[in-house]
C-alpha positions as CSV (number, residue, x, y, z in Angstrom):
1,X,41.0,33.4,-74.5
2,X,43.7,31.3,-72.8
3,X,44.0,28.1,-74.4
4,X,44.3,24.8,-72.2
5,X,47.3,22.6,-72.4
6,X,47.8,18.6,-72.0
7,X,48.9,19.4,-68.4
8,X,46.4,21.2,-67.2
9,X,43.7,18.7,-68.9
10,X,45.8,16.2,-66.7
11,X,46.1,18.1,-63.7
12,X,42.1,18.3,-63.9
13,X,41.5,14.8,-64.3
14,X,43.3,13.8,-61.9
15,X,41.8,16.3,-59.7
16,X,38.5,15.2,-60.9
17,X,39.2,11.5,-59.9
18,X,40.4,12.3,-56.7
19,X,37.6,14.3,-55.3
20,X,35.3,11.5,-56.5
21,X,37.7,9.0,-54.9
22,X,37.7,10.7,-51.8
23,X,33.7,11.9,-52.0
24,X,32.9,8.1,-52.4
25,X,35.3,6.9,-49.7
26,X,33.8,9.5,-46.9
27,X,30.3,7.8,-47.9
28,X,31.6,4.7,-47.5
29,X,33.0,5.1,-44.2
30,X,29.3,7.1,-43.0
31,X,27.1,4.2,-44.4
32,X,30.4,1.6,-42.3
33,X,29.9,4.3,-39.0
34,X,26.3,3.9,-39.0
35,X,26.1,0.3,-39.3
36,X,28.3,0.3,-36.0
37,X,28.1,3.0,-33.6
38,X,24.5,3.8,-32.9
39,X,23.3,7.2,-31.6
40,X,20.1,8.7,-31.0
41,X,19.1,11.7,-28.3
42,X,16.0,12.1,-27.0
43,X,14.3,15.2,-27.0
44,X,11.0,14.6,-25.6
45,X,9.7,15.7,-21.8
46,X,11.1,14.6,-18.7
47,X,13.3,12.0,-21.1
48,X,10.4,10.2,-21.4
49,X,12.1,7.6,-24.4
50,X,15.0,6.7,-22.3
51,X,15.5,5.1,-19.0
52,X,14.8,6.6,-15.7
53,X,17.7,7.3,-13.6
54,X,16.4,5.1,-11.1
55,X,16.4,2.5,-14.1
56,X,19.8,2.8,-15.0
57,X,20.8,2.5,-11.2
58,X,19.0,-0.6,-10.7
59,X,20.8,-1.9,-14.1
60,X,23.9,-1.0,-12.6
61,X,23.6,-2.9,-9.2
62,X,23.2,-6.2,-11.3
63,X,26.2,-8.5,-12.1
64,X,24.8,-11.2,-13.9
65,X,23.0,-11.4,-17.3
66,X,19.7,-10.6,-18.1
67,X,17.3,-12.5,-20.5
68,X,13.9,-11.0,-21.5
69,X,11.4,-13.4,-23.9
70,X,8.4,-11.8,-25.2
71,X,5.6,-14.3,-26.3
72,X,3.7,-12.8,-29.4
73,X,3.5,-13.2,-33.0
74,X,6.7,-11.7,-35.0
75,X,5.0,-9.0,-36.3
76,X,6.5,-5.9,-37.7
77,X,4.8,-2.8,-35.8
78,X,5.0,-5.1,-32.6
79,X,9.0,-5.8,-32.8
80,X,9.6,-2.4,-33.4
81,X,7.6,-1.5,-29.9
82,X,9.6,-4.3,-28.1
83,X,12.9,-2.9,-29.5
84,X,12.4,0.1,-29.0
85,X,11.9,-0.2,-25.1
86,X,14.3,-3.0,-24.7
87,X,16.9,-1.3,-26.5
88,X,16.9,1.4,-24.0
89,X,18.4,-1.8,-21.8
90,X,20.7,-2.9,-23.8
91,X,22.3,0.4,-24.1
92,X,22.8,0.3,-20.5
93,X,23.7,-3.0,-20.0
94,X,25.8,-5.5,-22.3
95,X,24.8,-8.7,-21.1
96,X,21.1,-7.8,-21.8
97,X,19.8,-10.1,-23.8
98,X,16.0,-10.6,-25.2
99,X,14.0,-12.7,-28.1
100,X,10.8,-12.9,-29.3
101,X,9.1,-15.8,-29.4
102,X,6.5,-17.2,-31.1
103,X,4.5,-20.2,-28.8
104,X,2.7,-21.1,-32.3
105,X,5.9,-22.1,-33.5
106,X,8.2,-22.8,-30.2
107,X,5.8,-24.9,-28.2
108,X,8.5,-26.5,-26.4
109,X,9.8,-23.2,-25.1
110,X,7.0,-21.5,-24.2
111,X,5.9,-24.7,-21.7
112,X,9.4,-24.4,-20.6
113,X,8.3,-20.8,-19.5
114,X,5.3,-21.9,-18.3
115,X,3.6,-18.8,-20.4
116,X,0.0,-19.6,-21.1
117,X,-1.2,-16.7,-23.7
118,X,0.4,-14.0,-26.4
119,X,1.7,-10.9,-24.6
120,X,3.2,-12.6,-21.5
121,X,7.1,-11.6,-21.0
122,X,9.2,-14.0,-19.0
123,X,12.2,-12.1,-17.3
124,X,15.4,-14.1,-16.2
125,X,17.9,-13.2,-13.7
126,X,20.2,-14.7,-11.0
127,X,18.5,-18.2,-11.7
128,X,15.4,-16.7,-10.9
129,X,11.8,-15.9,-13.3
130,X,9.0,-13.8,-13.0
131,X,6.6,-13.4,-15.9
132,X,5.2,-9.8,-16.2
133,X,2.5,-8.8,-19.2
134,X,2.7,-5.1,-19.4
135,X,5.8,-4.4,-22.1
136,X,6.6,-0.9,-20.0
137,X,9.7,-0.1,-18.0
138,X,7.7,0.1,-14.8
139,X,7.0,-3.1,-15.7
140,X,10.5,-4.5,-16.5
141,X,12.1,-2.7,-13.7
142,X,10.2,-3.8,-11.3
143,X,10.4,-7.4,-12.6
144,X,14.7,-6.7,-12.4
145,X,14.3,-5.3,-8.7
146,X,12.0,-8.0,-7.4
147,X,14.4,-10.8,-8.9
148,X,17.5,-8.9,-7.4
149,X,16.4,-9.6,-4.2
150,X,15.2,-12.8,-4.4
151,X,12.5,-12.3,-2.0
152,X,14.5,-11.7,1.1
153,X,12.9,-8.5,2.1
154,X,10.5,-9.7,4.6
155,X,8.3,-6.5,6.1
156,X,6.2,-6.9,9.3
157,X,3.5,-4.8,10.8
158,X,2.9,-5.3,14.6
159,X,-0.5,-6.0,15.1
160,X,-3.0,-6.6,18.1
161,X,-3.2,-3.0,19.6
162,X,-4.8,-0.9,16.9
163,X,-2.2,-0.4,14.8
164,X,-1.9,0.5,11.1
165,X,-3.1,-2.3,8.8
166,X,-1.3,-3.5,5.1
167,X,-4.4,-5.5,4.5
168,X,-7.2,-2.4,5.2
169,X,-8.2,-0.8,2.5
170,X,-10.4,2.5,4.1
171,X,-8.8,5.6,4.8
172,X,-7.0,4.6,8.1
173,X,-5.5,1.2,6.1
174,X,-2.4,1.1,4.4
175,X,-2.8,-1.6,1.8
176,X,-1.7,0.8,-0.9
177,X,1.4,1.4,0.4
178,X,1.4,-2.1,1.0
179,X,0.5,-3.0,-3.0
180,X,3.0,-0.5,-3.8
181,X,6.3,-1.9,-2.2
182,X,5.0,-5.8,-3.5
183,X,5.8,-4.4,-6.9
184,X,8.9,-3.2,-5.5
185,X,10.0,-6.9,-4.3
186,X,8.9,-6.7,-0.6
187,X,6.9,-9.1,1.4
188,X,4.1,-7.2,3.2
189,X,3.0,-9.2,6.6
190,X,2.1,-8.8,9.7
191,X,2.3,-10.0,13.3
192,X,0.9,-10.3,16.5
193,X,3.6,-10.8,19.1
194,X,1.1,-12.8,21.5
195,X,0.9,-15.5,18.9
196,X,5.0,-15.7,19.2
197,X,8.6,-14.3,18.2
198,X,8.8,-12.3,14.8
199,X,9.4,-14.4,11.8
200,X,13.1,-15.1,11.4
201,X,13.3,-13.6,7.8
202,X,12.0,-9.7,9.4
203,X,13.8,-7.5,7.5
204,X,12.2,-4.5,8.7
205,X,9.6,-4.0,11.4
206,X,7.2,-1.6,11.3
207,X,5.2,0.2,14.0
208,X,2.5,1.9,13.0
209,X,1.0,4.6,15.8
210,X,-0.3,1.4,18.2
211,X,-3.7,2.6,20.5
212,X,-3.6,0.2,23.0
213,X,-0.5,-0.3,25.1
214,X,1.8,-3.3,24.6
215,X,2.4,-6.1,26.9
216,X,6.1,-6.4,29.3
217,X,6.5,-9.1,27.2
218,X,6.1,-7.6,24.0
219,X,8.5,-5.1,25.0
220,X,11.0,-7.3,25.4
221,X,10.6,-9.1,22.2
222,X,11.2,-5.8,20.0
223,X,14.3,-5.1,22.2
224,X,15.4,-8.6,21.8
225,X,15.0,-8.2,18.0
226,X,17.0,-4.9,17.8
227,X,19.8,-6.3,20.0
228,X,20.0,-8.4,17.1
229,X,20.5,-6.2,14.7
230,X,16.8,-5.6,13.4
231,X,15.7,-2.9,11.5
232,X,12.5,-0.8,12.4
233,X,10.5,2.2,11.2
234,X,8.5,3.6,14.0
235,X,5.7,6.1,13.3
236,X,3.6,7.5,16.5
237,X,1.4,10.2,16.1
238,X,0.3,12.5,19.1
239,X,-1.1,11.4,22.2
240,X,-3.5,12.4,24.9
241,X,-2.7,9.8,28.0
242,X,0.0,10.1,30.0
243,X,1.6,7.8,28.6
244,X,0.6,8.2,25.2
245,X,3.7,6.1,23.6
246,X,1.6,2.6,24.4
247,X,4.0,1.5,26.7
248,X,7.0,2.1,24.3
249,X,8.8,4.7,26.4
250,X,11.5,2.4,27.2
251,X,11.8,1.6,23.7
252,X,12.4,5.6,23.3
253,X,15.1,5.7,26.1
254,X,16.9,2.6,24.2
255,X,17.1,4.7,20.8
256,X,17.9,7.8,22.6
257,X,14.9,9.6,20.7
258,X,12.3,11.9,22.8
259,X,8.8,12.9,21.7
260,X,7.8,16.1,21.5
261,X,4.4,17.3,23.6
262,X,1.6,18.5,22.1
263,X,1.0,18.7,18.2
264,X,2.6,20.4,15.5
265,X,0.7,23.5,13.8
266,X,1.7,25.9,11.5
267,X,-0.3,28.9,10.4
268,X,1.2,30.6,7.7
269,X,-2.4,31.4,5.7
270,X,-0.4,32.2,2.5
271,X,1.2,28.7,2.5
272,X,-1.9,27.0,3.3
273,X,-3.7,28.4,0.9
274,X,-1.3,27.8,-1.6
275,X,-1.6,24.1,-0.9
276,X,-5.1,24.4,-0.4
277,X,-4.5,23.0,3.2
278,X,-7.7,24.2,5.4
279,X,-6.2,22.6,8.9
280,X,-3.5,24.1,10.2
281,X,-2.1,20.5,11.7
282,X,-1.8,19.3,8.1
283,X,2.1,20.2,8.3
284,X,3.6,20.3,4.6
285,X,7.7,19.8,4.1
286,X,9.1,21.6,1.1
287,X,13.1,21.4,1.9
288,X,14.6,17.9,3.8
289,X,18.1,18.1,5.2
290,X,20.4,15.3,2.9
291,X,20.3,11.7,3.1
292,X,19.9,9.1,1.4
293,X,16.0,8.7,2.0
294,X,16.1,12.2,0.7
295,X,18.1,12.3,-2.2
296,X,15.7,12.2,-5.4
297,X,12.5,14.3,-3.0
298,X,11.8,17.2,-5.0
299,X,8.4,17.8,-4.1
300,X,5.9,18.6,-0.7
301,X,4.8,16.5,1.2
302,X,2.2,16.5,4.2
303,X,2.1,15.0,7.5
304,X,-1.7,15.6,9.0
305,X,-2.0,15.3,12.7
306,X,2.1,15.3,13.3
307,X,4.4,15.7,16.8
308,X,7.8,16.2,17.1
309,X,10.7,14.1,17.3
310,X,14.5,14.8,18.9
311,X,17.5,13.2,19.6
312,X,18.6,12.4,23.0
313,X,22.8,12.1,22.5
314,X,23.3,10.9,26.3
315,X,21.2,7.8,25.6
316,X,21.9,7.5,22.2
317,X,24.4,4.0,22.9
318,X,26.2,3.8,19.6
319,X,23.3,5.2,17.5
320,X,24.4,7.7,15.0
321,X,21.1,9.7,14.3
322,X,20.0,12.5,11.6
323,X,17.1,14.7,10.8
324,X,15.7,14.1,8.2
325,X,13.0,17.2,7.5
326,X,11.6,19.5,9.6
327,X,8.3,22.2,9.4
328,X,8.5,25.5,8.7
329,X,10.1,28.5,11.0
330,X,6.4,29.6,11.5
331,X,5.0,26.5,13.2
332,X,5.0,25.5,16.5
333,X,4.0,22.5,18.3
334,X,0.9,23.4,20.0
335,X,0.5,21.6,23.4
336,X,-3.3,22.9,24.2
337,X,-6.4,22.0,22.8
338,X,-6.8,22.9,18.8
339,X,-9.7,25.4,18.9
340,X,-10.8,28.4,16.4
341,X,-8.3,30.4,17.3
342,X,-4.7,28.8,17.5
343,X,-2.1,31.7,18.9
344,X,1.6,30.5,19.8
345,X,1.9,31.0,23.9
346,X,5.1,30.2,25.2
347,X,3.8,30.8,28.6
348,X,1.4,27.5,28.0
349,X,3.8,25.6,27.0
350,X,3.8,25.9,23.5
351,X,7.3,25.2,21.6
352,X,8.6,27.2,18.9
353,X,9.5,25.5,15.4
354,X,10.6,24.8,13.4
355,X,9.8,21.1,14.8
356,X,11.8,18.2,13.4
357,X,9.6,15.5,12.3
358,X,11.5,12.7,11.9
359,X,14.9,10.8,12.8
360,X,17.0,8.4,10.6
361,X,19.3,6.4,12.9
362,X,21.8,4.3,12.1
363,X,24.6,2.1,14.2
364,X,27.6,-0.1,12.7
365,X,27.3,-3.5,13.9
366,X,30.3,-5.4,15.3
367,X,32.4,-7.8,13.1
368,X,34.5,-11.1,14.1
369,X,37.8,-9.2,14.2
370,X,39.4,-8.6,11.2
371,X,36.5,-10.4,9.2
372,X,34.1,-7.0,10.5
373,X,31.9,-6.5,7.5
374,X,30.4,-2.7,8.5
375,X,27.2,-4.2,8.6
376,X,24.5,-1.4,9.7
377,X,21.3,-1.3,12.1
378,X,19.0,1.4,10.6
379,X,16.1,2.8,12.5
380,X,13.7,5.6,11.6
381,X,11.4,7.6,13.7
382,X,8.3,9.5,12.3
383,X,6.2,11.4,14.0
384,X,3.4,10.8,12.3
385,X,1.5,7.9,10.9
386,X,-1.1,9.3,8.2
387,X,1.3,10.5,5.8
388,X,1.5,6.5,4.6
389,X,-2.5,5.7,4.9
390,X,-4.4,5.1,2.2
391,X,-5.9,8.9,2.6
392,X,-2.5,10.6,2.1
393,X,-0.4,8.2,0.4
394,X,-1.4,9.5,-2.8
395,X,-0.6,13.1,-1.8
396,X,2.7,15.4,-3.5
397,X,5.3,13.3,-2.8
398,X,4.0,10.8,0.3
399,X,4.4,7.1,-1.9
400,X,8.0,8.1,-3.0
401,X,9.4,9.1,0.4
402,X,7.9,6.3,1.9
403,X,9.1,3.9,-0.2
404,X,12.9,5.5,0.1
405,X,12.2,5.0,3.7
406,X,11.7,1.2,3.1
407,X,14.3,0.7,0.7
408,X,16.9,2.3,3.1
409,X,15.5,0.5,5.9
410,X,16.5,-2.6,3.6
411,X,19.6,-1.8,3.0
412,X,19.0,-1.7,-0.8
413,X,20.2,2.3,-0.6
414,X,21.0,2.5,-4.7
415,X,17.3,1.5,-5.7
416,X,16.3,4.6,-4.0
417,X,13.7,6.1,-5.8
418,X,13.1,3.8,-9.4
419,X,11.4,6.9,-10.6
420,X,8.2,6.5,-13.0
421,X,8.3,9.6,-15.7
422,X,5.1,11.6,-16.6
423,X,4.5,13.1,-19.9
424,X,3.5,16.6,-19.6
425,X,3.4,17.4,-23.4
426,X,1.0,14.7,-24.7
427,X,-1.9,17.1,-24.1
428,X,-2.5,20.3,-25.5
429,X,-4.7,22.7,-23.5
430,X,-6.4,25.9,-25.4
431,X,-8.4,28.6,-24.6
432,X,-11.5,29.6,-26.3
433,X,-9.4,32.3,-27.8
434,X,-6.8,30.4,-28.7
435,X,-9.1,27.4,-30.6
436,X,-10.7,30.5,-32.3
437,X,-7.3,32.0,-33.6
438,X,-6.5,28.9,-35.0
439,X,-9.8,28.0,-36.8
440,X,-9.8,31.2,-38.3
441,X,-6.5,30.7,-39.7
442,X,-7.2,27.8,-41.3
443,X,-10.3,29.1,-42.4
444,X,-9.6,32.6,-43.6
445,X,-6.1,33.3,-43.3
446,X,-4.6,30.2,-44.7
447,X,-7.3,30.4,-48.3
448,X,-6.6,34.4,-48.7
449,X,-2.9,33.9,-48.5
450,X,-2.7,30.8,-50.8
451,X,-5.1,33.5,-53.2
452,X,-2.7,36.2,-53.0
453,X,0.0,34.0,-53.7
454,X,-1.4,32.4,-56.5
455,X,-2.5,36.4,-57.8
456,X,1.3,37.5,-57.2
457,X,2.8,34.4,-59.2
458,X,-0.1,34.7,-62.4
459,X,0.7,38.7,-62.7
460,X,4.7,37.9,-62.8
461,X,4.0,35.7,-65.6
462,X,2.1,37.7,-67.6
463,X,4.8,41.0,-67.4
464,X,7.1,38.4,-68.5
């Protein structure tokens, strides 16, 4: 046996010390790292414990700080649920800042906030407050985007000729569309022109498929506000009069836009009864040519009782225009009666699809010289008004496209879609066979194999 010397003894001691050195210098610098660089990744469905993209947009289109105070007792499970959502903020903006407070012990705070019971959250930006109590980042974000526009986005439905109402709530009505956009920092109105000029603050008008036809001097006062520089969303479903627009032809001729005859139909029985769509009228969208009202769509949508809509370039004066989806190759727009029998006859008029449905049209509006700002006019033609009533807003995709049609009308083109995420793995479905596989794996399987194992281990022992 080789015998060891002083110097190896040495060599090994110092080798010794050194790998202990180093051993306790690498955990030293893990336990310094995790003290300062924080990292986490998020493996759950749809992202569900971070923020939507539409979130992190939003956070990104503010320049100013933020300050969040939650009013509830400092309790241990609780501040772990506020940091854990507000976090997700501050990791996506710096200047994020929130507390929690305590009105038991910070009266003169909480008065300051005006809060008035535990679980109220008081959100500060741009020298603005809201106070929100749902803790959720629906909740916060729509606090943010509400505050970031500091209530200048005034909406107005014409009213007085039968038109589409924010305040109705049966099937016709739109006040659910109209709740929804209140959350998103609109102002929902609406106006009759014979009681005077649109409000001054109209930041987008809206007419909604009016019955009865409008006045000459109505007329002029939408013209009057689109020379202006007004913005308008236009929906007008099909008619049977000869003029079937209400009197808004002219209004057509000045956008350059033309309305299709008839009503659009499409009867592919496969895709109909895929969608469970009975009526052939109820026209559902799959695919929408790109834009920014289209950007984050990635679902159908239906438009029930719809016409076409086209572009006239020779009247267009300055307007750039855009479709924005269309129906399918199979439809046409049907310009007889619906009956049981719907068969596609050129000869009687009928025009072959696919039909675009609706029109996004924009125009730069002119500067001072050199001081131009590229401010933009924005106008969008639907043909089709029941895809935002309170029947169909809930439908596919309906509430999100129409509330990218408002934002862009607005202006506000990067809060686009502040997406809410579902969670499609907090259930778990089974089938009776399933359930029965698993009871009887706990039941038999589970006890017979714990046996046997037991049997295996007690027979080793006694060979030994």
């Amino acid at each position: 046996m080789a015998r060891i010397d002083a110097g190896q003894r040495l060599q090994f001691s110092i080798q010794k010390w050194l790998f202990t050195f180093l051993l306790l210098t690498v955990i030293g610098m893990l336990a310094w790292l995790s003290n300062e660089v924080s990292w986490q990744a998020d493996w759950t469905a749809n992202k569900r414990n971070s923020l939507s993209q539409g979130s992190v947009a939003l956070l990104k289109t503010l320049d100013g700080e933020v300050h969040v105070r939650v009013y509830t007792r400092n309790e241990g499970e609780l501040r772990q649920a506020v940091d854990e959502i507000l976090k997700r903020y501050q990791r996506e903006k710096d200047d994020f800042h929130y507390r929690i407070v305590n009105p038991d012990l910070d009266i003169e705070q909480a008065q300051s906030d005006q809060v008035s019971r535990y679980g109220q959250i008081v959100v500060y930006y741009n020298g603005q407050r809201e106070i929100i109590s749902n803790l959720s980042e629906q909740a916060i974000s729509g606090a943010l985007l509400r505050l970031s526009r500091g209530g200048g986005k005034h909406i107005v439905f014409l009213s007085g000729h039968g038109e589409r109402d924010p305040q109705n709530k049966d099937n016709r009505g739109v006040n659910q569309l109209a709740a929804q956009l209140k959350t998103k920092g609109f102002s929902i109105g609406k106006h009759n022109l014979l009681q005077g000029p649109l409000p001054d603050d109209t930041r987008v008008l809206v007419i909604a498929n009016p019955e009865k036809p409008l006045l000459a001097g109505e007329l002029e006062q939408i013209q009057q506000y689109l020379d202006n520089g007004g913005n308008l969303l236009w929906l007008a479903d099909p008619g049977n009069a000869d003029d079937d627009l209400a009197g808004l032809q002219p209004l057509a001729d000045k956008l350059g836009v033309r309305f299709m005859p008839g009503m659009v139909v499409d009867n592919n029985v496969n895709l109909r009864k895929t969608l469970r769509i009975e009526h052939p009228a109820i026209i559902p969208v799959l695919e929408y040519y790109p834009h920014e009202i289209t950007r984050n769509i990635n679902y159908n949508t239906l438009f029930p009782l719809a016409r076409g809509v086209q572009l006239d370039q020779n009247t267009s004066a300055g307007w750039q225009g855009s479709v924005l989806w269309r129906s399918f190759e199979r439809s046409w727009s049907e310009t007889s009666p619906l009956g049981e029998e719907i068969v596609f006859s050129s000869e009687g008029g009928d025009i072959a699809g696919p039909v675009p449905l609706a029109l996004a049209l924009e125009k730069v509006l002119a500067g001072d010289g050199e001081k131009q700002d590229k401010a933009t006019q924005r106008v969008v033609v639907v043909g089709d008004s029941d895809f935002i009533a309170n029947a169909y807003i809930g439908v596919g995709a309906n509430l999100e496209l129409a509330s990218n049609i408002f934002n862009w009308l607005a202006g506000d083109d990067d809060l686009i879609a502040v997406d809410i995420k579902n969670a499609p793995d907090l259930q778990l479905r089974l089938n009776d066979f399933q359930v029965l596989l698993i009871g009887a794996g706990f039941l038999f399987v589970l006890p017979l194999a714990l046996v046997l194992t037991g049997g295996f281990i007690w027979h080793r022992r006694r060979r030994r």
